[in-house]
Backbone and ligand atoms as CSV (ligand in chain L), in Angstrom:
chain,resi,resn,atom,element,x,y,z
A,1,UNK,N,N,0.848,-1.194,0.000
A,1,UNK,CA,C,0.000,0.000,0.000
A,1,UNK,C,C,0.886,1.248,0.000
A,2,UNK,N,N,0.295,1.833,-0.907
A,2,UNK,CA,C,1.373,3.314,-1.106
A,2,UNK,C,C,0.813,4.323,-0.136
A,3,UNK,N,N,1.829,4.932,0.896
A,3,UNK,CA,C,1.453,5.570,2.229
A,3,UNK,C,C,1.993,7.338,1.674
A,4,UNK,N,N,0.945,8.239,2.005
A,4,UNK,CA,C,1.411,9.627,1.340
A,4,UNK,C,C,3.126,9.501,2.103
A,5,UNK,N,N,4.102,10.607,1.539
A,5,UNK,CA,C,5.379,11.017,2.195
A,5,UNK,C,C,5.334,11.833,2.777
A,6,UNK,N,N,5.517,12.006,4.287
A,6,UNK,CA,C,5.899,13.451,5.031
A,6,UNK,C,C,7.124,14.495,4.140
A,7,UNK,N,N,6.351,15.348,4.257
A,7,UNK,CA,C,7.611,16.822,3.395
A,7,UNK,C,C,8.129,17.343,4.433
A,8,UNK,N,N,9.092,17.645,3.927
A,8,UNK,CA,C,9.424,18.747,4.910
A,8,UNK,C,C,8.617,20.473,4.642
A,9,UNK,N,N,8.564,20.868,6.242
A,9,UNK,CA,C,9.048,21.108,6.751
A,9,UNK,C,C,8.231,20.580,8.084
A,10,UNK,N,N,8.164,19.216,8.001
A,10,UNK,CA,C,6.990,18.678,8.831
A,10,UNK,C,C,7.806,18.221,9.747
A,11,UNK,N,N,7.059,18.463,11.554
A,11,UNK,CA,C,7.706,18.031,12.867
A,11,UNK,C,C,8.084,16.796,12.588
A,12,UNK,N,N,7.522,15.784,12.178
A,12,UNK,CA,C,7.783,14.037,11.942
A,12,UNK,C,C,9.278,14.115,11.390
A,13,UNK,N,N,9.724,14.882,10.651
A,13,UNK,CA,C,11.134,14.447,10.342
A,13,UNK,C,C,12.173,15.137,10.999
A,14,UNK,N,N,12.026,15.720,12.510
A,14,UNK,CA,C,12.842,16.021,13.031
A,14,UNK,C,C,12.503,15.392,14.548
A,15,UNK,N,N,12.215,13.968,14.436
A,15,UNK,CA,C,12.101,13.221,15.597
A,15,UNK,C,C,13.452,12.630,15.796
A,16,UNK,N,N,13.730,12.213,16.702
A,16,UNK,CA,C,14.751,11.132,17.006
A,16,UNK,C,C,13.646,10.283,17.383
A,17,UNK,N,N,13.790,8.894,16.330
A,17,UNK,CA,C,13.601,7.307,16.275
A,17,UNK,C,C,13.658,6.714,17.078
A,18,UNK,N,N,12.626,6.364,18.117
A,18,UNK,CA,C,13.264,5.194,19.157
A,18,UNK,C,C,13.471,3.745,18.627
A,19,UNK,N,N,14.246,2.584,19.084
A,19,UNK,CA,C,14.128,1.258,18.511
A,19,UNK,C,C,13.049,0.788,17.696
A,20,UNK,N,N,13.097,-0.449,17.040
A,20,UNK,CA,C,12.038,-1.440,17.448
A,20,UNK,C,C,12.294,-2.066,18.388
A,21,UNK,N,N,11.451,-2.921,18.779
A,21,UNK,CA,C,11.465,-3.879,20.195
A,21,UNK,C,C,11.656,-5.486,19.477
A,22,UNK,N,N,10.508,-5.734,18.787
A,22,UNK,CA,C,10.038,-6.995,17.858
A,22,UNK,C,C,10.001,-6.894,16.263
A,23,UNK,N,N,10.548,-7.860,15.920
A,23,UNK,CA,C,10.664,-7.572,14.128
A,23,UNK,C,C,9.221,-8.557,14.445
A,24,UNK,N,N,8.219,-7.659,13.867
A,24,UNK,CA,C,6.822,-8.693,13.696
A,24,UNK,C,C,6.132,-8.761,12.482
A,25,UNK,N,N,5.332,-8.874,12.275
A,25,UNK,CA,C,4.173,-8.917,10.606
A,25,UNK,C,C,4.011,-7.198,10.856
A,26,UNK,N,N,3.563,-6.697,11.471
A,26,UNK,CA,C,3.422,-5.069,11.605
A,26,UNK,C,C,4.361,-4.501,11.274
A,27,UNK,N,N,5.578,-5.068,11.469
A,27,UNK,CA,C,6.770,-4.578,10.759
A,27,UNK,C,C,6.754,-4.635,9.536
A,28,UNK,N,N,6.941,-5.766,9.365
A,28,UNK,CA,C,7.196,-6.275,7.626
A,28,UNK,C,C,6.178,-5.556,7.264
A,29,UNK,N,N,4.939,-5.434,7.344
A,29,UNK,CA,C,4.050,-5.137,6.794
A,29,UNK,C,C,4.322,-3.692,6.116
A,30,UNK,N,N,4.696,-2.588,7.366
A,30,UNK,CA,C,4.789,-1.442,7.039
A,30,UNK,C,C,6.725,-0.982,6.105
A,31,UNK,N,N,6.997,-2.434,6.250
A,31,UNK,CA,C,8.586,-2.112,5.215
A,31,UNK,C,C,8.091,-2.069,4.217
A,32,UNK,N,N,6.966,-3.208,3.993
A,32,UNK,CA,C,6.167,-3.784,2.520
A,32,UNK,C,C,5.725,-2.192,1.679
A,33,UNK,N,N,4.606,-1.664,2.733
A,33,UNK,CA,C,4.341,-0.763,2.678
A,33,UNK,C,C,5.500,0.626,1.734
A,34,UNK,N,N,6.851,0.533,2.523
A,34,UNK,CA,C,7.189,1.512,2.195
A,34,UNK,C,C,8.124,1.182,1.256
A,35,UNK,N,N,7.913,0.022,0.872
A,35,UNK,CA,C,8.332,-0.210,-1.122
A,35,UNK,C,C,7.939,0.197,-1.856
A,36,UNK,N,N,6.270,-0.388,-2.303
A,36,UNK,CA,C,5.464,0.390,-2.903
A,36,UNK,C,C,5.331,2.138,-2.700
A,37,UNK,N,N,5.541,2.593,-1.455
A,37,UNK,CA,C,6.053,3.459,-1.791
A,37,UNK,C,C,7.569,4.334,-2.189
A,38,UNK,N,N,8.278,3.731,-1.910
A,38,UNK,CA,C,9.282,3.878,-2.308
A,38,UNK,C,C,9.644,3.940,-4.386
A,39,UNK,N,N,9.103,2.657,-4.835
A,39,UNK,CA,C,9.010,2.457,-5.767
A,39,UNK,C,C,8.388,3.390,-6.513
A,40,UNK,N,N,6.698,3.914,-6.277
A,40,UNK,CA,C,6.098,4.706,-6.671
A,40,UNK,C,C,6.837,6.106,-6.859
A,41,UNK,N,N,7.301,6.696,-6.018
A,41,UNK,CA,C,8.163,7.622,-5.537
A,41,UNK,C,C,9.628,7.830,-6.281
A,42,UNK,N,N,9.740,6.496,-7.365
A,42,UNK,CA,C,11.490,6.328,-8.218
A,42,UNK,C,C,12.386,6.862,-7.318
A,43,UNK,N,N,12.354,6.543,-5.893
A,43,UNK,CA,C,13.029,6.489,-4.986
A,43,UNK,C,C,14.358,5.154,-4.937
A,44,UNK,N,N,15.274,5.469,-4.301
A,44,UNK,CA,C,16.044,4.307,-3.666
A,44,UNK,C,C,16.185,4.027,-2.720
A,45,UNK,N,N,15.710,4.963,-1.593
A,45,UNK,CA,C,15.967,4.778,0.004
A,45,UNK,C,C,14.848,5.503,0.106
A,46,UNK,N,N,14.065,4.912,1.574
A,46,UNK,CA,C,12.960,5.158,2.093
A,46,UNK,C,C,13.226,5.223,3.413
A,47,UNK,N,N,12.928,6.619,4.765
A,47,UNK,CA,C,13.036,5.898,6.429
A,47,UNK,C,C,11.773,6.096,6.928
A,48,UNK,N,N,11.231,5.110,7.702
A,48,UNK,CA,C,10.024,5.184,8.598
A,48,UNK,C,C,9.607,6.681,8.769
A,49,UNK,N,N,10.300,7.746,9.300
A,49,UNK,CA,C,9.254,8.774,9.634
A,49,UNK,C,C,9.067,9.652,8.127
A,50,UNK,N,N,9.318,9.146,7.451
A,50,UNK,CA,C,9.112,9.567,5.822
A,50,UNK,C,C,7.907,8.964,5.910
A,51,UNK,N,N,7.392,8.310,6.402
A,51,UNK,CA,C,5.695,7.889,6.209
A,51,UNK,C,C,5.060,7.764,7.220
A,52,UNK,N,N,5.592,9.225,8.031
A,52,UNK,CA,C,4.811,9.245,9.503
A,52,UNK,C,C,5.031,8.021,10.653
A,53,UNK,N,N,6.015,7.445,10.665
A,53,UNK,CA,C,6.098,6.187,11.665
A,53,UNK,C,C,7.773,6.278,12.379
A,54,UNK,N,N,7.386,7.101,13.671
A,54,UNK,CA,C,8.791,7.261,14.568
A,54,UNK,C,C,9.368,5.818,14.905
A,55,UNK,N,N,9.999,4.917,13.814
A,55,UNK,CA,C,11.135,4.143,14.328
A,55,UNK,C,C,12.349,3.464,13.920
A,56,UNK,N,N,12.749,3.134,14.100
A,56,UNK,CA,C,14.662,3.403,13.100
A,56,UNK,C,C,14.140,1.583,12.071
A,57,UNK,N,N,13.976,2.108,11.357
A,57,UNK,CA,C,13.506,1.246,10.207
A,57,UNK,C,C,13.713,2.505,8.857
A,58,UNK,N,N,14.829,1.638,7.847
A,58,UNK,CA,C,14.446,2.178,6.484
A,58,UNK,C,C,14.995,0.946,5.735
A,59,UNK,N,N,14.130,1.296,4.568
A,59,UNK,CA,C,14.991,0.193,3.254
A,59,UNK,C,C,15.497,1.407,2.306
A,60,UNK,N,N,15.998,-0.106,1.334
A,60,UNK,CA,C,17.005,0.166,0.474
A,60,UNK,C,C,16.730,-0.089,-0.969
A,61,UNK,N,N,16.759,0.006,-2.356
A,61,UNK,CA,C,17.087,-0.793,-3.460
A,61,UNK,C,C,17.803,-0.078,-4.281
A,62,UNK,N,N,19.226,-0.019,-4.450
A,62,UNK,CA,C,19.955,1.133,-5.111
A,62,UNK,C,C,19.944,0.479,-6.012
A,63,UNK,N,N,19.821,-0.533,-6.952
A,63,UNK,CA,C,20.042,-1.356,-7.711
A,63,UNK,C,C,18.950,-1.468,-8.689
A,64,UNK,N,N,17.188,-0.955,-8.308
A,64,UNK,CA,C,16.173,-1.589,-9.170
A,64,UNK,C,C,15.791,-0.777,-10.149
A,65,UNK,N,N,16.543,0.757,-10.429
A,65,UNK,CA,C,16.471,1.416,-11.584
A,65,UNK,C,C,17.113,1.004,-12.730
A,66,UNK,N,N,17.836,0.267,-12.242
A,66,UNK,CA,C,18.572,-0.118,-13.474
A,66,UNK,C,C,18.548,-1.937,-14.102
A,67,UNK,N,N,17.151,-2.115,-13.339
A,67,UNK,CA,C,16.754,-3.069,-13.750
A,67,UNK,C,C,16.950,-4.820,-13.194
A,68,UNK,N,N,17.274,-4.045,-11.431
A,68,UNK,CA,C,17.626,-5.445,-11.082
A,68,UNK,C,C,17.269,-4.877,-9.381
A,69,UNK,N,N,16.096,-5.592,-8.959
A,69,UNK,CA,C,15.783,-5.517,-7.957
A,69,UNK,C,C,16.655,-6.006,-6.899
A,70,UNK,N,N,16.847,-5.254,-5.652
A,70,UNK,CA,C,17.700,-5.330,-4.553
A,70,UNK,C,C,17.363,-4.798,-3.369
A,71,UNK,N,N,15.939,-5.387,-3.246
A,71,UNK,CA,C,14.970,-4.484,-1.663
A,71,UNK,C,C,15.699,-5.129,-0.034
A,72,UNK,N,N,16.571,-3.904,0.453
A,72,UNK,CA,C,16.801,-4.700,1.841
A,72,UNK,C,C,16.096,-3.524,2.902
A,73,UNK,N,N,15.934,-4.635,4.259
A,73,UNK,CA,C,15.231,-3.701,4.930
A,73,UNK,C,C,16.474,-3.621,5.969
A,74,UNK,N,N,16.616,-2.458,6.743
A,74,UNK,CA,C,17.289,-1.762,7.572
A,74,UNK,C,C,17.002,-1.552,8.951
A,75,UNK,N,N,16.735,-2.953,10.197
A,75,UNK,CA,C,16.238,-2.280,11.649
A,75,UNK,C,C,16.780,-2.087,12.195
A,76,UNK,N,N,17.135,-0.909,13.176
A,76,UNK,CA,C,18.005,-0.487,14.005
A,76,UNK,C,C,19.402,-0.234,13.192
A,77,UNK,N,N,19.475,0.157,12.936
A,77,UNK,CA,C,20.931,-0.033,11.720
A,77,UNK,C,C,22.065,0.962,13.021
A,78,UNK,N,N,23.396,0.342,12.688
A,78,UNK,CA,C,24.139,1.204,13.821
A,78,UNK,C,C,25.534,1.277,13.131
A,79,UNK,N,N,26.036,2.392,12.173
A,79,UNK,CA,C,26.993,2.340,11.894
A,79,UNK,C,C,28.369,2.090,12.379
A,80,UNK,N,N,29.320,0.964,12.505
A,80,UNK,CA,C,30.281,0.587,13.264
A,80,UNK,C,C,32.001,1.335,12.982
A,81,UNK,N,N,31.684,1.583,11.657
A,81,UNK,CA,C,32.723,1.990,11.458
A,81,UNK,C,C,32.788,2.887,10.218
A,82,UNK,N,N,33.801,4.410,9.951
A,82,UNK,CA,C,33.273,4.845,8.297
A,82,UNK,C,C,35.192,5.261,8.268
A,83,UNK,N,N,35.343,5.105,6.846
A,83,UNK,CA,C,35.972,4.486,6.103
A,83,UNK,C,C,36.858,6.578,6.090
A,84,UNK,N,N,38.133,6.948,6.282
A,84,UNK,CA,C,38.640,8.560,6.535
A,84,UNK,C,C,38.062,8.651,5.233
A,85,UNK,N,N,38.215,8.393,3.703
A,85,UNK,CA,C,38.280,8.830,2.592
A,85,UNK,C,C,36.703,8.786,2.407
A,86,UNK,N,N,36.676,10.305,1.564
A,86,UNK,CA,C,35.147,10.585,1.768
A,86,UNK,C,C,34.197,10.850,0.507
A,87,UNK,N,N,33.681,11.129,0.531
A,87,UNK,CA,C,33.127,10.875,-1.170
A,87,UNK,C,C,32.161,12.637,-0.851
A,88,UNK,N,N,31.424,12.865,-2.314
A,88,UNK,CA,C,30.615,14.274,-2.159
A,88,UNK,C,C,30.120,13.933,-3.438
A,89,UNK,N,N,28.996,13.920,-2.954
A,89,UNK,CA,C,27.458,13.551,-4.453
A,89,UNK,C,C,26.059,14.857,-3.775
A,90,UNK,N,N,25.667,14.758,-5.591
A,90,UNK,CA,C,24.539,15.431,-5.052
A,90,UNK,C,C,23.071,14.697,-4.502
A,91,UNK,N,N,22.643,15.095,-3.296
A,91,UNK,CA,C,21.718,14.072,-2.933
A,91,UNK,C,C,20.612,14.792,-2.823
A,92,UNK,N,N,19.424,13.849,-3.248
A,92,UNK,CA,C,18.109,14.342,-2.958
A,92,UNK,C,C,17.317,13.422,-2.119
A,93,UNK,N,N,16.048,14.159,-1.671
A,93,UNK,CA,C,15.528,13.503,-0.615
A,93,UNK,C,C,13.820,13.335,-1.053
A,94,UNK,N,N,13.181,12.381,-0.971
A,94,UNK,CA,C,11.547,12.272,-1.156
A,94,UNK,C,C,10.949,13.050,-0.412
A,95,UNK,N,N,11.550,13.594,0.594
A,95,UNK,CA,C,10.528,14.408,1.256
A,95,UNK,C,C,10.671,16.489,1.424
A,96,UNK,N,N,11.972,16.312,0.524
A,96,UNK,CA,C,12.103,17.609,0.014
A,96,UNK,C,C,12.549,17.561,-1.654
A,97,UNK,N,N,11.437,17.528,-2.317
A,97,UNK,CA,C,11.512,17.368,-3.744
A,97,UNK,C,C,11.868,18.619,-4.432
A,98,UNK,N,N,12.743,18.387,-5.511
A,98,UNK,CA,C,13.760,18.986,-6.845
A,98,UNK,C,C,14.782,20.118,-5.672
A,99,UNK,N,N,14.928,19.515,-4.525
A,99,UNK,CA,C,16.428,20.362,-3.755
A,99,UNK,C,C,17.440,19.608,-3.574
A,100,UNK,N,N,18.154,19.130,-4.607
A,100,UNK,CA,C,19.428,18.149,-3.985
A,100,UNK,C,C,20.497,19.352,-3.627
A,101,UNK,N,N,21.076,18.937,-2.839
A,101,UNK,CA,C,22.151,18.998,-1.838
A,101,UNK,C,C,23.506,18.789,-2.077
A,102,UNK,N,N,24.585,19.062,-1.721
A,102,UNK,CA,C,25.949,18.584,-2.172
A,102,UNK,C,C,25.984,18.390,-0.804
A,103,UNK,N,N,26.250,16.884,-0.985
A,103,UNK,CA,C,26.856,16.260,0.802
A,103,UNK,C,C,27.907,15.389,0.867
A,104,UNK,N,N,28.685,15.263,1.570
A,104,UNK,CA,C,30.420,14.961,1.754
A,104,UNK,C,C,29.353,13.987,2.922
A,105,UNK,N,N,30.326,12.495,2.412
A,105,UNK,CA,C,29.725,11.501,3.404
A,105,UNK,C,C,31.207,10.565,3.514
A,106,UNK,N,N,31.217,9.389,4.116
A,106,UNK,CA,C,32.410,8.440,4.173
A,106,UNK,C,C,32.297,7.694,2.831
A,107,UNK,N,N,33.300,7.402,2.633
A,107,UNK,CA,C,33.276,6.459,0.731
A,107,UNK,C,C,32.928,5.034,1.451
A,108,UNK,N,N,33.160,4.245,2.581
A,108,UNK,CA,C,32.978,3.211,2.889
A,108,UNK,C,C,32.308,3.311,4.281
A,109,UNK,N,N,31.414,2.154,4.650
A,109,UNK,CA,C,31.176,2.304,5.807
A,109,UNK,C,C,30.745,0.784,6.062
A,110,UNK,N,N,31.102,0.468,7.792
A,110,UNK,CA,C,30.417,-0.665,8.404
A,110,UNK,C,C,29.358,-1.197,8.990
A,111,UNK,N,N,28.381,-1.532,8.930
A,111,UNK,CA,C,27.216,-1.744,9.517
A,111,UNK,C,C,26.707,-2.772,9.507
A,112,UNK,N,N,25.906,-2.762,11.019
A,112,UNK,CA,C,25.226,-3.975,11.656
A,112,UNK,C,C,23.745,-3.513,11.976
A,113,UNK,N,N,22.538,-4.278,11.330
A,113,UNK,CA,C,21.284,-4.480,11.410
A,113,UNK,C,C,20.372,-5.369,11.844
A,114,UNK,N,N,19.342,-4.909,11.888
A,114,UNK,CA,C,18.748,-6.548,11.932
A,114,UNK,C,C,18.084,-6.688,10.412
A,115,UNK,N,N,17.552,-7.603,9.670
A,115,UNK,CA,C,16.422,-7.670,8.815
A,115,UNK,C,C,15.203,-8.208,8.933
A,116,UNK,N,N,14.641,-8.034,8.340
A,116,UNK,CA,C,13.290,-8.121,8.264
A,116,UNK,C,C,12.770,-9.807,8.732
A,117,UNK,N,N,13.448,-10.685,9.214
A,117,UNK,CA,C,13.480,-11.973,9.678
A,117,UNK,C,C,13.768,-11.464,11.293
A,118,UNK,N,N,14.375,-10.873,11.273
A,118,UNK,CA,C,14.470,-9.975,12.777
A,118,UNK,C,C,16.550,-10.745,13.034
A,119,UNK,N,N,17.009,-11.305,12.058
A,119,UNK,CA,C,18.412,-11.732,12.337
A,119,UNK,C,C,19.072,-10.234,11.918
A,120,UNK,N,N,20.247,-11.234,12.302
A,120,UNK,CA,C,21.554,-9.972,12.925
A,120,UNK,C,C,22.624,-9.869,11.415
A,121,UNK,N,N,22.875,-8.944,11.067
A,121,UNK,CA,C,23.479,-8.886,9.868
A,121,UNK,C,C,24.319,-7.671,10.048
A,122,UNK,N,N,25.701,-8.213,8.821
A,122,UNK,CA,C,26.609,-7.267,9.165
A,122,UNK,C,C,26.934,-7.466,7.782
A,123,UNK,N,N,27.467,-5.793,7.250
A,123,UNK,CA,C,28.072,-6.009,6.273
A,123,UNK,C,C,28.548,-4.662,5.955
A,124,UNK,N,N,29.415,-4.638,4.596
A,124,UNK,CA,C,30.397,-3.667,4.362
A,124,UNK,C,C,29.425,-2.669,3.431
A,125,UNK,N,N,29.960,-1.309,2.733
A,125,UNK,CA,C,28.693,-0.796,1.757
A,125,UNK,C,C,29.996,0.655,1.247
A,126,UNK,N,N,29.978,0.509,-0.261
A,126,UNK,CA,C,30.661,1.984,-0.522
A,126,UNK,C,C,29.813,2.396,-1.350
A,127,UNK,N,N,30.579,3.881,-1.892
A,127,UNK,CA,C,30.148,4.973,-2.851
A,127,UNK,C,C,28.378,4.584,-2.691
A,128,UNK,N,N,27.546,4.259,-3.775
A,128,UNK,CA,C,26.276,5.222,-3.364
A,128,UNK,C,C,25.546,4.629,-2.000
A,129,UNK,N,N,25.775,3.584,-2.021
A,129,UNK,CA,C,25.170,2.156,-0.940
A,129,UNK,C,C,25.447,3.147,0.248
A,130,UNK,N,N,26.606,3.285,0.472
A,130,UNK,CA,C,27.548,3.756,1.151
A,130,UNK,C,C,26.848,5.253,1.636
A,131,UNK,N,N,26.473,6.161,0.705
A,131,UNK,CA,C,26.061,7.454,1.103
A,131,UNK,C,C,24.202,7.658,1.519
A,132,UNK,N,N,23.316,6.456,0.699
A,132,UNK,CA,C,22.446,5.911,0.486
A,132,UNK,C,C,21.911,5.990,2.459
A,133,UNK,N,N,23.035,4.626,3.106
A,133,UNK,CA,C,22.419,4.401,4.152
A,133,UNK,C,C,22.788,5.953,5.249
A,134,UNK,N,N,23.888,6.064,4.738
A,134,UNK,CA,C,24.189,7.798,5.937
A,134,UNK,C,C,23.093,8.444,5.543
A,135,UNK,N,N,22.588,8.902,4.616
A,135,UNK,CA,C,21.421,9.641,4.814
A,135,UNK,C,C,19.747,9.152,5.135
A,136,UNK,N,N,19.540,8.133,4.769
A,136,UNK,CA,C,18.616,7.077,5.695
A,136,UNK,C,C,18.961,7.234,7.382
A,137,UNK,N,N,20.283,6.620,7.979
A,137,UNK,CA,C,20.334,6.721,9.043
A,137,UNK,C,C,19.919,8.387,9.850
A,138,UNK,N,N,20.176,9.514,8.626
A,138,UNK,CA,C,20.251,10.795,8.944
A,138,UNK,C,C,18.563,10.765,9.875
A,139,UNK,N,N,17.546,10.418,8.904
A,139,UNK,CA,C,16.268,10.516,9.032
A,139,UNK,C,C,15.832,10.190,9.926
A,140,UNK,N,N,16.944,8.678,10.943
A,140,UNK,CA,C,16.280,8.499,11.639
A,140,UNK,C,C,16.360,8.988,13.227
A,141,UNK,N,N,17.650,10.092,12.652
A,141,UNK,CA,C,18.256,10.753,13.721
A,141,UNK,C,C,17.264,12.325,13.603
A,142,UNK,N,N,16.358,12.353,12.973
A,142,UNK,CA,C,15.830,13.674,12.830
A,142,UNK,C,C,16.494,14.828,11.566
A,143,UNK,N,N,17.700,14.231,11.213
A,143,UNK,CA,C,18.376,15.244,10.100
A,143,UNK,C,C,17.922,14.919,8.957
A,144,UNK,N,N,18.135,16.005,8.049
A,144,UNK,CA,C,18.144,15.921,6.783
A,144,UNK,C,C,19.374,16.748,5.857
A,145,UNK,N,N,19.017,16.776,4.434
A,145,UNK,CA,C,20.888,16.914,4.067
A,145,UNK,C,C,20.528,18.774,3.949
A,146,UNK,N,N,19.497,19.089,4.314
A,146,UNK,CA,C,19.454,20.526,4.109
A,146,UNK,C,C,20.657,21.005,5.515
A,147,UNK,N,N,20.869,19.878,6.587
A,147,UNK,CA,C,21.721,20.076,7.798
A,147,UNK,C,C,23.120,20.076,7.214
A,148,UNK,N,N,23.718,19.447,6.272
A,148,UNK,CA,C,24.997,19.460,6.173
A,148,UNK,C,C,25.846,20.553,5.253
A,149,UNK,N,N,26.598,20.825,5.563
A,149,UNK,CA,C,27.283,21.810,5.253
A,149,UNK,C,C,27.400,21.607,3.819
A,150,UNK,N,N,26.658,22.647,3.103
A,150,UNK,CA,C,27.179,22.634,1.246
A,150,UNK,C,C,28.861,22.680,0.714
A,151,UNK,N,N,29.290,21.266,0.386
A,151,UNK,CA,C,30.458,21.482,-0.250
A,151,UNK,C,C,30.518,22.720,-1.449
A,152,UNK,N,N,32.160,23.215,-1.178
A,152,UNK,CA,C,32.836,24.335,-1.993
A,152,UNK,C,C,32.670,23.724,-3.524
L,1,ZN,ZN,ZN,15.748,11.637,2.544
């Protein structure tokens, strides 16, 4: 089900995310949820309070524009480690449409999640994957890239 997107300059995207507790069907349900919208949206990254729902949940598919589906879901995500060498792309956001941003992020980064089975997963992620989840994680910290300093 395609769920409208919170815009900015709406209170919902300047929450800080508390956990989930339980990866349950209410979960999945509302990741499900935010494919279809995501998809609808020719989005690649989607976070929970992007569809009104305060909790550190976002997915992913950097991969299905170009013709090869790659939907992962993201709970609790906790970046472990980011990589000195840094990358700077222009990024845009679904919930502030035609304003991309120039944002300086890590070129590599480490992270540990749960997925949507509610298991424990770890894995490595560069260049867009890589900048993809820092600004997902941003969302669920309340930021957005209108916060980061415009590269020179
Ligand atoms: Zn965004």
């Amino acid at each position: 089900m395609i769920r409208p997107i919170v815009m900015h300059p709406d209170a919902r995207l300047r929450q800080l995310c508390p956990p989930v507790f339980t990866v349950d069907d209410a979960l999945r349900e509302l990741a499900a949820d935010m494919f279809d919208t995501l998809y609808d949206a020719q989005g690649r990254g989607l976070a929970a309070p992007q569809v009104g729902e305060s909790v550190r949940l976002f997915i992913m598919d950097a991969t299905w524009k170009a013709g090869e589906a790659n939907p992962m879901v993201f709970v609790n995500p906790e970046i472990l480690s980011r990589s000195a060498e840094v990358q700077t792309n222009e990024e845009g956001c679904l919930s502030i449409p035609d304003m991309p941003v120039l944002v300086v992020r890590p070129l590599r980064i480490e992270v540990m999640w749960l997925d949507e089975t509610g298991a424990q997963q770890r894995g490595a992620f560069e260049g867009f994957e890589a900048a993809c989840i820092c600004h997902e994680i941003d969302h669920l910290d309340g930021k957005l890239i209108l916060d980061h300093e415009v590269a020179a």
